[in-house]
N, CA, C and O atoms as a GROMACS GRO file, in nm:
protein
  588
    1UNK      N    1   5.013   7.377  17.753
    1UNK     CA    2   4.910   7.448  17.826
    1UNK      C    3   4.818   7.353  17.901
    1UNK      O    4   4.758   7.386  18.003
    2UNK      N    5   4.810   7.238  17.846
    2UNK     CA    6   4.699   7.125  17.944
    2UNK      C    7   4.771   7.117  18.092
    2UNK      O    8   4.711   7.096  18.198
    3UNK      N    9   4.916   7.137  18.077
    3UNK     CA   10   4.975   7.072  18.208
    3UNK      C   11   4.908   7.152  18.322
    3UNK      O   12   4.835   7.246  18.293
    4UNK      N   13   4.933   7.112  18.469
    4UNK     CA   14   4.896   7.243  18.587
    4UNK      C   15   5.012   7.300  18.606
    4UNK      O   16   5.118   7.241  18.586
    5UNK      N   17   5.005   7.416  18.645
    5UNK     CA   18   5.083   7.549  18.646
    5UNK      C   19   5.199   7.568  18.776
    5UNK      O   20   5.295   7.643  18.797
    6UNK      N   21   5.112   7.421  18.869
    6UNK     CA   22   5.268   7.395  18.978
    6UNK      C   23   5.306   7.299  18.941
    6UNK      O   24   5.224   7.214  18.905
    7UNK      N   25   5.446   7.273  18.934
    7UNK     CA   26   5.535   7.178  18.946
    7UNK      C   27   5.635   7.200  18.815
    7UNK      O   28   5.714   7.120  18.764
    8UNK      N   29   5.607   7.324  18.782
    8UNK     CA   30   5.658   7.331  18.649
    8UNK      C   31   5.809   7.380  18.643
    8UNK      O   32   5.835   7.412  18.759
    9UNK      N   33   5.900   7.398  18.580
    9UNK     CA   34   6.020   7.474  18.622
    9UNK      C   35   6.054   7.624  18.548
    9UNK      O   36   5.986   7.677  18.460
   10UNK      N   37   6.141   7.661  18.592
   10UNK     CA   38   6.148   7.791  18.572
   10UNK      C   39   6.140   7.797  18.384
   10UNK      O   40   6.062   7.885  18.348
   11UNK      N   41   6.166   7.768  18.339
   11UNK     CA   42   6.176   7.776  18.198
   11UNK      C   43   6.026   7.777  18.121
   11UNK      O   44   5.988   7.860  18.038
   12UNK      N   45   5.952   7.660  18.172
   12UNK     CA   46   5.785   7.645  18.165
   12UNK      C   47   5.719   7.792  18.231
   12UNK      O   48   5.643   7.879  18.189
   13UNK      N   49   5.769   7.774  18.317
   13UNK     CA   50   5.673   7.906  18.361
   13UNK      C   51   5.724   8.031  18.298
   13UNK      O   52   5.666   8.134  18.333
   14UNK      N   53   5.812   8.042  18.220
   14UNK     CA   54   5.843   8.205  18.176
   14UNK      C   55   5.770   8.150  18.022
   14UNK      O   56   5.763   8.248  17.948
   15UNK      N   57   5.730   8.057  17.971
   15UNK     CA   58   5.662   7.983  17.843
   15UNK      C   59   5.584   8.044  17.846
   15UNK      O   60   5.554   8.130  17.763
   16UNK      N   61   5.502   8.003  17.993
   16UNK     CA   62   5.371   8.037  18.022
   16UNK      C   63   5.302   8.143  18.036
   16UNK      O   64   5.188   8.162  17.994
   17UNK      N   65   5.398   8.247  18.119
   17UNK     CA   66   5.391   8.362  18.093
   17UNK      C   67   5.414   8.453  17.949
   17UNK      O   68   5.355   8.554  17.910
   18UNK      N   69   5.474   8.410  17.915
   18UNK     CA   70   5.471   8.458  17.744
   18UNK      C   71   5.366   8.438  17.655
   18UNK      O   72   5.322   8.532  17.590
   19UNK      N   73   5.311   8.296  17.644
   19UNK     CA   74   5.236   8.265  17.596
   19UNK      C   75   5.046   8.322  17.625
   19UNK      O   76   4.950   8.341  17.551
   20UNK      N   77   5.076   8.334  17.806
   20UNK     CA   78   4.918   8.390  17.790
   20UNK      C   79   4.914   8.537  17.768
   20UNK      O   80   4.811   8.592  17.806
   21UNK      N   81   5.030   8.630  17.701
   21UNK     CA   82   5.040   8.730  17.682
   21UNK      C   83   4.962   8.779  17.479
   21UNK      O   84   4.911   8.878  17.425
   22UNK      N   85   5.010   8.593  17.426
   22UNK     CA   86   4.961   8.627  17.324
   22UNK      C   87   4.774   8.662  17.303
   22UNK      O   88   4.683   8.654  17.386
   23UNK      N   89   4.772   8.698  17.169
   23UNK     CA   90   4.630   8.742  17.137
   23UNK      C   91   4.509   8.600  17.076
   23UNK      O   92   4.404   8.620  17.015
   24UNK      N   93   4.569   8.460  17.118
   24UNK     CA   94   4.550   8.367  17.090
   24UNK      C   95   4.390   8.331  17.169
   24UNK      O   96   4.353   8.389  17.271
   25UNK      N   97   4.307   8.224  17.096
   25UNK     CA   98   4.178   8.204  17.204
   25UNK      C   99   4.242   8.143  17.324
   25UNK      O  100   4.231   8.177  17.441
   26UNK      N  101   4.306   8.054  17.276
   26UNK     CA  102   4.381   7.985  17.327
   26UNK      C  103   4.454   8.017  17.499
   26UNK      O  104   4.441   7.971  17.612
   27UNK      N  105   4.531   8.119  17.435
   27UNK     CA  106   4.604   8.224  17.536
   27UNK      C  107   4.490   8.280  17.639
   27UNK      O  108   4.516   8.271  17.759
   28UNK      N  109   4.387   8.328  17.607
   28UNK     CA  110   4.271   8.366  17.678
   28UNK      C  111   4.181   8.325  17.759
   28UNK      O  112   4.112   8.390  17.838
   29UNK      N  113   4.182   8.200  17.735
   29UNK     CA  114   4.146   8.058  17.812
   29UNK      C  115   4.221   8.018  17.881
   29UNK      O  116   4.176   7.924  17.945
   30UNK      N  117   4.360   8.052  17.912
   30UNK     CA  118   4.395   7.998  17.994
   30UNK      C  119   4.403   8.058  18.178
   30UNK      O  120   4.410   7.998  18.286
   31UNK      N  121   4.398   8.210  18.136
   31UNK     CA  122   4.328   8.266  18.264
   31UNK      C  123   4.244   8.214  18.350
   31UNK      O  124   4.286   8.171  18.457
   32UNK      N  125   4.077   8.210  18.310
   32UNK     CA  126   3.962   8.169  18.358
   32UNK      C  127   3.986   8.041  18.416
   32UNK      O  128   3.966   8.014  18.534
   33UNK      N  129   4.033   7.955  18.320
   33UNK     CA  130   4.069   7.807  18.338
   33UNK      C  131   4.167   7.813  18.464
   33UNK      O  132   4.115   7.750  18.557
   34UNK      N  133   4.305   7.873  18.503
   34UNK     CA  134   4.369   7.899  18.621
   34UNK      C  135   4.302   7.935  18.755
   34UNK      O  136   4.322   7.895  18.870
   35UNK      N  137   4.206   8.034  18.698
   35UNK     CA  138   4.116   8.128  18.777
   35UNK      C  139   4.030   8.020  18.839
   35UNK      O  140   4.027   7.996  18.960
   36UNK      N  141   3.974   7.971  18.764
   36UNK     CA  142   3.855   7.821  18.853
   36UNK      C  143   3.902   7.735  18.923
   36UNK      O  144   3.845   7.680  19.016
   37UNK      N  145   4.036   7.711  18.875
   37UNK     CA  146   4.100   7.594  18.950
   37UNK      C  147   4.137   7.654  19.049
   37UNK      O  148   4.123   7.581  19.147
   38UNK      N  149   4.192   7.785  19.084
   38UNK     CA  150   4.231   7.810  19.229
   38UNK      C  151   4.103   7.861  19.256
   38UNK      O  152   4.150   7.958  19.316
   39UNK      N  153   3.991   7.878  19.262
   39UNK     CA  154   3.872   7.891  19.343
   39UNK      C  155   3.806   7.756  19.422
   39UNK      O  156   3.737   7.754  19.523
   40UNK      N  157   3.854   7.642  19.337
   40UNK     CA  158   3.798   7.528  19.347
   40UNK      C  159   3.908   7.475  19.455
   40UNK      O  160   3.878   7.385  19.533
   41UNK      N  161   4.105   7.567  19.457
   41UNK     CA  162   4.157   7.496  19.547
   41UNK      C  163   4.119   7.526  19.692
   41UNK      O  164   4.111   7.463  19.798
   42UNK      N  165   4.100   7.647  19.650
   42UNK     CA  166   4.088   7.767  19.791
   42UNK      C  167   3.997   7.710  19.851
   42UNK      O  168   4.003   7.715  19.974
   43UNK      N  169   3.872   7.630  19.780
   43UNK     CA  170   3.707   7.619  19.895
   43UNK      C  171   3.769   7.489  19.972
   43UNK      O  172   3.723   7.464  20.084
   44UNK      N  173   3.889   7.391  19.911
   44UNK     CA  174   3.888   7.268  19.990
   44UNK      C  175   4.004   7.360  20.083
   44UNK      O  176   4.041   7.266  20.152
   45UNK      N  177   4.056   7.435  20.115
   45UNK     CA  178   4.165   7.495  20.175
   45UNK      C  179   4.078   7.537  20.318
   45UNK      O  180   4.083   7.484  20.429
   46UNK      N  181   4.012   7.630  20.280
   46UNK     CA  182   3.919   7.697  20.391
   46UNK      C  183   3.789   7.637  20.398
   46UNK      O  184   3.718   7.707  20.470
   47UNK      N  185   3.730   7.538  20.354
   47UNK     CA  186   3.599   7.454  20.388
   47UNK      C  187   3.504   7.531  20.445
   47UNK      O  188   3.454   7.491  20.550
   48UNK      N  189   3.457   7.675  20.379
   48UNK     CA  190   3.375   7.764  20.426
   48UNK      C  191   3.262   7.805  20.306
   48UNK      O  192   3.298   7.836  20.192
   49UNK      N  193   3.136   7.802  20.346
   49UNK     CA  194   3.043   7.797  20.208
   49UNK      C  195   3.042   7.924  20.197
   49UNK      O  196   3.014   7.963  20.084
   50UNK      N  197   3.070   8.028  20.297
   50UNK     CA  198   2.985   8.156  20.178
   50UNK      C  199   3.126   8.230  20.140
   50UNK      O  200   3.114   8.332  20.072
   51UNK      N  201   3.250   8.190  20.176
   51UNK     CA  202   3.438   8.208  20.080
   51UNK      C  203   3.373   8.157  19.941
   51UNK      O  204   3.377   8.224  19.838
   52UNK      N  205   3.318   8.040  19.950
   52UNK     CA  206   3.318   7.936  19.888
   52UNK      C  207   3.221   8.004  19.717
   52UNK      O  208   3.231   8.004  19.594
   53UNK      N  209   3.131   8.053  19.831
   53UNK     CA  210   3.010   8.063  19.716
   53UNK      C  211   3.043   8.238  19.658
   53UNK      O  212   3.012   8.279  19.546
   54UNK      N  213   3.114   8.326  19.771
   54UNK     CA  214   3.174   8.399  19.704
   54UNK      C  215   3.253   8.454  19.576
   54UNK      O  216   3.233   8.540  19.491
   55UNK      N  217   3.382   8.334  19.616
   55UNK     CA  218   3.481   8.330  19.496
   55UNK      C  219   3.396   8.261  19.390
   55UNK      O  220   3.426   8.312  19.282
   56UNK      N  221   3.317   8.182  19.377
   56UNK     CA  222   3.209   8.126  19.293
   56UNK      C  223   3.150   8.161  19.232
   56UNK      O  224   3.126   8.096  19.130
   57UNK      N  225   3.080   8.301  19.260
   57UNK     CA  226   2.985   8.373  19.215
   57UNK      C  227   3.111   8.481  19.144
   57UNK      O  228   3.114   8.478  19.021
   58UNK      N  229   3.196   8.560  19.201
   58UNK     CA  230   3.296   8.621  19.154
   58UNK      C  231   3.372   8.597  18.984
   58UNK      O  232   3.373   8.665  18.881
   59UNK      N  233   3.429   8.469  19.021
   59UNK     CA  234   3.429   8.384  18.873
   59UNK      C  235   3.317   8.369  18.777
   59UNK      O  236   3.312   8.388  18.656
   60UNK      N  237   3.244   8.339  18.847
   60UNK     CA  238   3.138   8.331  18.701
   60UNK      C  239   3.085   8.473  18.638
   60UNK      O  240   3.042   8.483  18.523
   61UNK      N  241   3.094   8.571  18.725
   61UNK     CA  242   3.093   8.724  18.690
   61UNK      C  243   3.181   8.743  18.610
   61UNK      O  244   3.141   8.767  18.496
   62UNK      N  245   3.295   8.742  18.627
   62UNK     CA  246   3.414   8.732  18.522
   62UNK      C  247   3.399   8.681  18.394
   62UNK      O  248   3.399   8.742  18.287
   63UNK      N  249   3.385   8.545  18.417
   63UNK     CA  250   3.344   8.451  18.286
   63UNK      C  251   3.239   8.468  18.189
   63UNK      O  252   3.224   8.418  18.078
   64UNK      N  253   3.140   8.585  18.281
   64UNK     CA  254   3.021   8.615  18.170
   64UNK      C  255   3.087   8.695  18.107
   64UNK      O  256   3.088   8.668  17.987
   65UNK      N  257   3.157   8.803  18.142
   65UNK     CA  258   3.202   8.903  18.101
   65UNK      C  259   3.355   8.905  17.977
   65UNK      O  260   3.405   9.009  17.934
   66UNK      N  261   3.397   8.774  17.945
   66UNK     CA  262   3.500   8.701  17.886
   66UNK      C  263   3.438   8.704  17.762
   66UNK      O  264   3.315   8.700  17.754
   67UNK      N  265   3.528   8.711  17.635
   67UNK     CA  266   3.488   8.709  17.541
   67UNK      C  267   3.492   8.552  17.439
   67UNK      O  268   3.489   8.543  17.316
   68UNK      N  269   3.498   8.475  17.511
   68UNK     CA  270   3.517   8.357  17.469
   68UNK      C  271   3.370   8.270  17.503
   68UNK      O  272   3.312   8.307  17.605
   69UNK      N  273   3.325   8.188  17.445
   69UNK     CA  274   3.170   8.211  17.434
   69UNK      C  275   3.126   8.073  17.546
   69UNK      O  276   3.020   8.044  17.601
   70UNK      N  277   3.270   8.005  17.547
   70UNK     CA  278   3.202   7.868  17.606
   70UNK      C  279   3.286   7.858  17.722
   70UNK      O  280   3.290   7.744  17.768
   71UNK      N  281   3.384   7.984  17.809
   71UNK     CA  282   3.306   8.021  17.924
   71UNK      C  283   3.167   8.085  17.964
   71UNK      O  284   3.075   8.062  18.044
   72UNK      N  285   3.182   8.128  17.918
   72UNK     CA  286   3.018   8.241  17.907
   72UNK      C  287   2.896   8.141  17.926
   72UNK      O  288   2.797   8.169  17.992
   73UNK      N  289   2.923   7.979  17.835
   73UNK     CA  290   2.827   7.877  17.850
   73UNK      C  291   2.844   7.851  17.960
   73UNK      O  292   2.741   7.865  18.027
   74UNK      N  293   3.007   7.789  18.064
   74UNK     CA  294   2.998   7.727  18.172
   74UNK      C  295   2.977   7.813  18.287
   74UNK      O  296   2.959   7.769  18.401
   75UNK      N  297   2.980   7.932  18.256
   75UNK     CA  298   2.935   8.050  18.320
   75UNK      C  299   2.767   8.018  18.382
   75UNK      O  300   2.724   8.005  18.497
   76UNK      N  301   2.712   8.013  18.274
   76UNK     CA  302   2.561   8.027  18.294
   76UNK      C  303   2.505   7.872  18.367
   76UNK      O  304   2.408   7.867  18.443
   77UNK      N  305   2.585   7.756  18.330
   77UNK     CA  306   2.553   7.657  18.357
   77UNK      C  307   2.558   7.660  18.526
   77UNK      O  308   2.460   7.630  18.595
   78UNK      N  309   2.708   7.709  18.588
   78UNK     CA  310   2.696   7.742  18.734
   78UNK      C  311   2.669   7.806  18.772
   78UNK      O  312   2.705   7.828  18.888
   79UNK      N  313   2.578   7.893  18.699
   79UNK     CA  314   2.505   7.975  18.754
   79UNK      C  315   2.329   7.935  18.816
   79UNK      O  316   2.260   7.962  18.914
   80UNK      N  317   2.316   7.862  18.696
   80UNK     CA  318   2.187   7.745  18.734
   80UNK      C  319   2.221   7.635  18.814
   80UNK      O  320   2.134   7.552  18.840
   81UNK      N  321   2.385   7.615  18.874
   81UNK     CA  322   2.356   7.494  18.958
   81UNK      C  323   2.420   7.543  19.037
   81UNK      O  324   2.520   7.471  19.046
   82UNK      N  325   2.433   7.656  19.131
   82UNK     CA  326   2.541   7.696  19.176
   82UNK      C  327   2.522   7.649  19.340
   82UNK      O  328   2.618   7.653  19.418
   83UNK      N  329   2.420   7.614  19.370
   83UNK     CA  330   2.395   7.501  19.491
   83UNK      C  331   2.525   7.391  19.474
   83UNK      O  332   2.636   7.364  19.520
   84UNK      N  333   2.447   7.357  19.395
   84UNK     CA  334   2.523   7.191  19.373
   84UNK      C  335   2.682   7.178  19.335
   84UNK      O  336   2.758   7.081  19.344
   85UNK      N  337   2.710   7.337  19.282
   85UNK     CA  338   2.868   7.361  19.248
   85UNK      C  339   2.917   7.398  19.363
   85UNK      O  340   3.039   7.383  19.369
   86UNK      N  341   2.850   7.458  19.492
   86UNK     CA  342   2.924   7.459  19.612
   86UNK      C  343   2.939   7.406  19.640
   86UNK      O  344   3.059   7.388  19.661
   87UNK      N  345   2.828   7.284  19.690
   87UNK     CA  346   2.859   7.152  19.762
   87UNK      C  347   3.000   7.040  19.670
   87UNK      O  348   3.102   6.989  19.716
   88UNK      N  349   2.970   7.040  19.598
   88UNK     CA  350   3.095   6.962  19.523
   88UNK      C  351   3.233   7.028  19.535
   88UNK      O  352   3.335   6.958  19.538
   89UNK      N  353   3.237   7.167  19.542
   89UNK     CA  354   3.351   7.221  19.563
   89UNK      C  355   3.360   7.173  19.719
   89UNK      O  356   3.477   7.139  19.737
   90UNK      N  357   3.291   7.157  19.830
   90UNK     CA  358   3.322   7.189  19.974
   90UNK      C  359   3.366   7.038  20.000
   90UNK      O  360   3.478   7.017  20.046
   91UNK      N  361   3.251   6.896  19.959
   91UNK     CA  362   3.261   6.792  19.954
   91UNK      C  363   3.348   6.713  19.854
   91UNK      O  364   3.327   6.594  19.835
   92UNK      N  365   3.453   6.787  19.786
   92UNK     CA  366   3.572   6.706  19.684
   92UNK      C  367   3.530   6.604  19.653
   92UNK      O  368   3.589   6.501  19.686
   93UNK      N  369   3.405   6.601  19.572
   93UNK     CA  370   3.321   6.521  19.473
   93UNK      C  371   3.394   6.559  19.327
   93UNK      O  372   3.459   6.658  19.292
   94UNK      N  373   3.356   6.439  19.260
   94UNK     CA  374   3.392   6.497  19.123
   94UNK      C  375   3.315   6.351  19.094
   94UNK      O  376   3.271   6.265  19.171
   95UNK      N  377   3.319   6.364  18.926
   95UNK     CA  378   3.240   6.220  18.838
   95UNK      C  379   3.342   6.151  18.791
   95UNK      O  380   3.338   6.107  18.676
   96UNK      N  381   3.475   6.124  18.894
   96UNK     CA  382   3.568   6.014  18.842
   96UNK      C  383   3.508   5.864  18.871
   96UNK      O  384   3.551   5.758  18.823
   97UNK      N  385   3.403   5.879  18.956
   97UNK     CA  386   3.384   5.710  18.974
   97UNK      C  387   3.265   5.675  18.894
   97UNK      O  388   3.221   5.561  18.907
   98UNK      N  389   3.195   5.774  18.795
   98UNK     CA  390   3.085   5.733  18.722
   98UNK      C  391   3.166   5.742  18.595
   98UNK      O  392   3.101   5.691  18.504
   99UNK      N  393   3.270   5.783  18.560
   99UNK     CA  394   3.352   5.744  18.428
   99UNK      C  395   3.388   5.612  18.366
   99UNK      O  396   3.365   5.567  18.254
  100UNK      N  397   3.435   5.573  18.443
  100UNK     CA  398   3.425   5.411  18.426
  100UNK      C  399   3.312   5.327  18.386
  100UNK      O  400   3.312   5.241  18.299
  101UNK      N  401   3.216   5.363  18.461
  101UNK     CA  402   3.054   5.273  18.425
  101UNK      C  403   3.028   5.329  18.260
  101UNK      O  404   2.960   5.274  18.174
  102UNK      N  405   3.100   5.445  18.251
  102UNK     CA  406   3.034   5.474  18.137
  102UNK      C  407   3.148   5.465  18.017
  102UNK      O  408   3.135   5.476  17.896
  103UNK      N  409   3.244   5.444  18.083
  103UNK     CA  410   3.345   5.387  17.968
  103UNK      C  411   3.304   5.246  17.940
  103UNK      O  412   3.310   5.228  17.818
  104UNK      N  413   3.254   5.106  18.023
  104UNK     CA  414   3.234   5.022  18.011
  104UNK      C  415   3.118   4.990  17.868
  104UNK      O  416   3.162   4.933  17.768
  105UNK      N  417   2.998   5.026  17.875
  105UNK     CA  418   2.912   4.976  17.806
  105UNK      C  419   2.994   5.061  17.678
  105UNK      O  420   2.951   5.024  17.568
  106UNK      N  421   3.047   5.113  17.673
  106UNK     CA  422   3.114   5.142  17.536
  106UNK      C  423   3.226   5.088  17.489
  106UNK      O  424   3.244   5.104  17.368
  107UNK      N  425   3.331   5.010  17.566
  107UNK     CA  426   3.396   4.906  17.593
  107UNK      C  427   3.318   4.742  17.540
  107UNK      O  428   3.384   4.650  17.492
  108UNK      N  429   3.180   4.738  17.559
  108UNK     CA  430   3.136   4.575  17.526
  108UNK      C  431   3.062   4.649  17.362
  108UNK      O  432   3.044   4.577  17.264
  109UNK      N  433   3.034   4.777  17.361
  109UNK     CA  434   2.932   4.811  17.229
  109UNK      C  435   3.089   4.732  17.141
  109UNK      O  436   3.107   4.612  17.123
  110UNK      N  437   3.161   4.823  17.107
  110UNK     CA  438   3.311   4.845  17.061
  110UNK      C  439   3.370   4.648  17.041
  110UNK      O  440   3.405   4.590  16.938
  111UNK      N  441   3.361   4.603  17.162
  111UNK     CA  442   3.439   4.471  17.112
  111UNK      C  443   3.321   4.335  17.104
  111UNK      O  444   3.348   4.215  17.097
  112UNK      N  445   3.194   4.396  17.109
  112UNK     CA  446   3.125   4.310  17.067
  112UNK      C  447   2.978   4.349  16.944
  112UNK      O  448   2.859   4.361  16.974
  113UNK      N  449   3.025   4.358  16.841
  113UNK     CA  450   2.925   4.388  16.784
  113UNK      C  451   2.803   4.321  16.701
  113UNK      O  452   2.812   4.213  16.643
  114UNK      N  453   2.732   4.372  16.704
  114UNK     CA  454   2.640   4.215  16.596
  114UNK      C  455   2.483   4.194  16.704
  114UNK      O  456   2.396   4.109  16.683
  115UNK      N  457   2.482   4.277  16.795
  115UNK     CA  458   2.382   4.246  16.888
  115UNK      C  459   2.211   4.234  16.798
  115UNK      O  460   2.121   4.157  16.830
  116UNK      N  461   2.206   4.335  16.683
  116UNK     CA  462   2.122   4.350  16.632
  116UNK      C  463   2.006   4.430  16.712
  116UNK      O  464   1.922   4.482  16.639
  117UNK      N  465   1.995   4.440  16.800
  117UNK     CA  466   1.889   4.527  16.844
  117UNK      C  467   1.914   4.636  16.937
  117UNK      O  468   2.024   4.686  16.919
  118UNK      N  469   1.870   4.670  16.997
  118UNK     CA  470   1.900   4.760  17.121
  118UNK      C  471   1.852   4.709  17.256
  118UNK      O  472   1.884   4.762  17.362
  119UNK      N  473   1.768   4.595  17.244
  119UNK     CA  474   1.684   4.534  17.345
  119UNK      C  475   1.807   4.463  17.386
  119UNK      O  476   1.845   4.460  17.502
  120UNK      N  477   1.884   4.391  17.261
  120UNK     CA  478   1.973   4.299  17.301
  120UNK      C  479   2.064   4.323  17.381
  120UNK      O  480   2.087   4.258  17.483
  121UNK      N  481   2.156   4.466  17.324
  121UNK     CA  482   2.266   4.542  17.404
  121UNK      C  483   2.244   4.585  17.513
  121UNK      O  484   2.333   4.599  17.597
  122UNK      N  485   2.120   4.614  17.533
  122UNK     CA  486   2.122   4.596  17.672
  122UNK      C  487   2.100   4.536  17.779
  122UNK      O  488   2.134   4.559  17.895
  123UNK      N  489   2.003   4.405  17.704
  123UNK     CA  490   2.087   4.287  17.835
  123UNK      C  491   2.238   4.248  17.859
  123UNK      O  492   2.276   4.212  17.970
  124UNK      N  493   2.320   4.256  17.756
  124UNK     CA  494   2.444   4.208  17.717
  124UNK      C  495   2.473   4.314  17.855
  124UNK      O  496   2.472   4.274  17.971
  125UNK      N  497   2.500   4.462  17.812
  125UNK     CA  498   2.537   4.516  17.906
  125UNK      C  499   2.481   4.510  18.083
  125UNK      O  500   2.561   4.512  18.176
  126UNK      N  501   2.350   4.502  18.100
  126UNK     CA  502   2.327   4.467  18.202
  126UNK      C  503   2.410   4.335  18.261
  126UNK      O  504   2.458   4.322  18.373
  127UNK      N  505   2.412   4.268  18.178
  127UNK     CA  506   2.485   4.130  18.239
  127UNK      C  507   2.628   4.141  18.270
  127UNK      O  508   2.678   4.104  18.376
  128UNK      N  509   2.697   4.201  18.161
  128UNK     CA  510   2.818   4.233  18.195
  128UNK      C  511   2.866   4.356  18.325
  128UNK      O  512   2.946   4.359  18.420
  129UNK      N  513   2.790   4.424  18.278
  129UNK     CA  514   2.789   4.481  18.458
  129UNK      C  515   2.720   4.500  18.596
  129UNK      O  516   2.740   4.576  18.690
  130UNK      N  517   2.667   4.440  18.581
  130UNK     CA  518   2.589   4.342  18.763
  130UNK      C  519   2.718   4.242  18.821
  130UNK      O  520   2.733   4.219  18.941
  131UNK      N  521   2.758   4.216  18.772
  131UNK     CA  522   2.878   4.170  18.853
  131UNK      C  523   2.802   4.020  18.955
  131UNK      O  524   2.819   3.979  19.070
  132UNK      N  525   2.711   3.975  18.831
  132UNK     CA  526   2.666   3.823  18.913
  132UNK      C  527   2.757   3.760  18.940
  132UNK      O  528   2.868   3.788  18.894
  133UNK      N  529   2.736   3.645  19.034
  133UNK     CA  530   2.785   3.566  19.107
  133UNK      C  531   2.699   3.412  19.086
  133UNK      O  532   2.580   3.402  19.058
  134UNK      N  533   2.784   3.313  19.107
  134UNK     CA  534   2.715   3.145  19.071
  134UNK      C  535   2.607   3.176  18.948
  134UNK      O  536   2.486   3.196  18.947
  135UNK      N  537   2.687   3.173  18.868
  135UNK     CA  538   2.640   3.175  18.724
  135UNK      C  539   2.656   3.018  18.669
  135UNK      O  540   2.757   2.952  18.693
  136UNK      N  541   2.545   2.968  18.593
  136UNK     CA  542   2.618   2.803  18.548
  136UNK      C  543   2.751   2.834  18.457
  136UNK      O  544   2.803   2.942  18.427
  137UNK      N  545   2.778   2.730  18.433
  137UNK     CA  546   2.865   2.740  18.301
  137UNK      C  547   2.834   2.766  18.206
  137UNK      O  548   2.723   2.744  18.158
  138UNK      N  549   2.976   2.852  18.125
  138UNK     CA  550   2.913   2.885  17.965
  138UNK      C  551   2.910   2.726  17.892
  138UNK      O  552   2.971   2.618  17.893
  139UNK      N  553   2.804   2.789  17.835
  139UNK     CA  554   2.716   2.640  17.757
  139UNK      C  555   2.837   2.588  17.661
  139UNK      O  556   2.893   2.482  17.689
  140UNK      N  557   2.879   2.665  17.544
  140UNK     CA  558   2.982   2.632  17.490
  140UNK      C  559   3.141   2.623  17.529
  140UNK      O  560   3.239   2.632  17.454
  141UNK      N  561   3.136   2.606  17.652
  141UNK     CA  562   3.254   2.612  17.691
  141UNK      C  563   3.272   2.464  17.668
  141UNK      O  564   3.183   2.378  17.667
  142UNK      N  565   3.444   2.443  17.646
  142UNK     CA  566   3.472   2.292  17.657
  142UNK      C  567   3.483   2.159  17.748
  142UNK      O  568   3.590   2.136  17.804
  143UNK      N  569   3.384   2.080  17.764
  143UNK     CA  570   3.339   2.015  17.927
  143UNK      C  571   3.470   1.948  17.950
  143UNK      O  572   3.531   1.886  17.862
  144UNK      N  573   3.508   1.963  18.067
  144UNK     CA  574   3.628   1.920  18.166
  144UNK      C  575   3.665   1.786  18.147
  144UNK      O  576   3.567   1.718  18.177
  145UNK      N  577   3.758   1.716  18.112
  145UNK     CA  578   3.794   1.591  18.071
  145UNK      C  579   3.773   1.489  18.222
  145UNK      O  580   3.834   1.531  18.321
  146UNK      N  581   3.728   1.420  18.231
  146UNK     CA  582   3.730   1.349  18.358
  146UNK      C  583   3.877   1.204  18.340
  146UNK      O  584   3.890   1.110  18.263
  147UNK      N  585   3.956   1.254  18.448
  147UNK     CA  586   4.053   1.174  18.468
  147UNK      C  587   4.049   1.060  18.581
  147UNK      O  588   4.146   0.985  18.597
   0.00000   0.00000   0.00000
């Protein structure tokens, strides 16, 4: 069920169809979840805000009305940002390039531990991601043999 629903072959898709037939949460979620993603394909298709904010508002009507509780949450959430959920739908924004920054400082917490403070970790992390340039040498590094 994580996979997307094109590219699948005939055998997957009669799965699929079976499966969202069951009485599962599972099974029930997978509607809404289909349902958003083609609202979200349709606004980059036709690049029109009020299609856009239409099918938008449409879905989340739906989703309140779903008995599953955490659409009903992401329901309400775009409903309070539903500015900012158009524009991201129209402008094919998403937070893939702030994932990384934030995989990182959890990346140096993880393979470096022992900082002892919080003041510390976060110079560590500041340093490690500023991405300085003409830095001296590390102090303990081993000095270059002169030949």
């Amino acid at each position: 069920m994580r996979k997307n629903s094109t590219g699948g072959n005939a055998a997957q898709t009669t799965e699929m169809h079976w499966l969202q037939r069951l009485p599962h949460k599972s099974a029930q979620a997978w509607r809404p979840r289909i349902a958003l993603r083609a609202v979200y394909s349709r606004a980059r298709q036709h690049n029109d805000t009020e299609q856009a904010m239409q099918d938008l508002r449409a879905w989340s009507n739906w989703a309140l009305r779903c008995r599953l509780e955490s659409f009903k949450r992401l329901a309400v959430t775009i409903k309070n940002r539903f500015d900012a959920g158009v524009r991201g739908m129209l402008n094919h924004r998403s937070n893939a390039f702030v994932e990384p920054m934030k995989g990182r400082p959890q990346q140096i917490k993880s393979t470096a531990r022992g900082y002892g403070t919080t003041r510390n970790f976060i110079a560590i992390a500041y340093l490690h991601l500023s991405r300085l340039e003409n830095l001296p040498a590390h102090p303990f590094a081993a000095a270059a043999r002169a030949k």
